[in-house]
N, C-alpha and C positions, 0 to 999 in steps of 0.2 A: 366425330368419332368418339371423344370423350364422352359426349352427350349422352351416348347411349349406356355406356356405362353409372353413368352417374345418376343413381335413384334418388338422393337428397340432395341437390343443389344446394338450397340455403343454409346447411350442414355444412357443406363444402366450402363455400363462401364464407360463412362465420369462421371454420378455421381457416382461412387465407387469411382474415381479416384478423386475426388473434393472433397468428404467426408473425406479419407484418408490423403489429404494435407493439410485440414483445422483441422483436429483433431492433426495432427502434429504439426501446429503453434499457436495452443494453447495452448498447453503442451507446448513448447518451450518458448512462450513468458510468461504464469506461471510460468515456473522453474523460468527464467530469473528475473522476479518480486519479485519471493521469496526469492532468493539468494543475489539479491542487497541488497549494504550494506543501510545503513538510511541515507535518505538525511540531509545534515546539514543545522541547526537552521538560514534563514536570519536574518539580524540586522532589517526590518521590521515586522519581528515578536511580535520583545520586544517593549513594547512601551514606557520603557524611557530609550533605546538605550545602553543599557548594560547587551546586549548579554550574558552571558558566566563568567559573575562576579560573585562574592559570597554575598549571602544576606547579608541588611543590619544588625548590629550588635545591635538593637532592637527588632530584630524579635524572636519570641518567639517560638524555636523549638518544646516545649514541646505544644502547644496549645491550653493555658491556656488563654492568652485574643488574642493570631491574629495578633501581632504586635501591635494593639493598646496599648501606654502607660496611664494605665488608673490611674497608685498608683504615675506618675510623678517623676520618680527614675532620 
């Protein structure tokens, strides 16, 4: 039934066969993306250049002023 409709076969084939490799390297290059691990932090990321340090020891965890020392302790 489709036969008959179908005047270029190898046209029709070619794209099955173009359909089915591009949905392959899609899936492929997704998993790939997904799986990778996280890229790491550059040093121009941070912008005063300490990357990977521990906050300063005025910062106020709790989020009470921000870091801002406002009572001058």
């Amino acid at each position: 039934m489709i036969a008959r409709f179908d005047h270029r076969p190898m046209l029709t084939a070619l794209l099955a066969l173009a359909t089915a490799v591009l949905t392959v390297v899609v899936i492929t290059l997704a998993t790939v993306l997904y799986t990778a691990p996280p890229a790491a932090p550059s040093s121009s990321v941070s912008d005063s250049g300490n990357a990977g340090q521990a906050a300063p020891a005025n910062m106020d965890a709790g989020g009470e002023n921000y870091g801002w020392n406002i009572h001058n302790k």
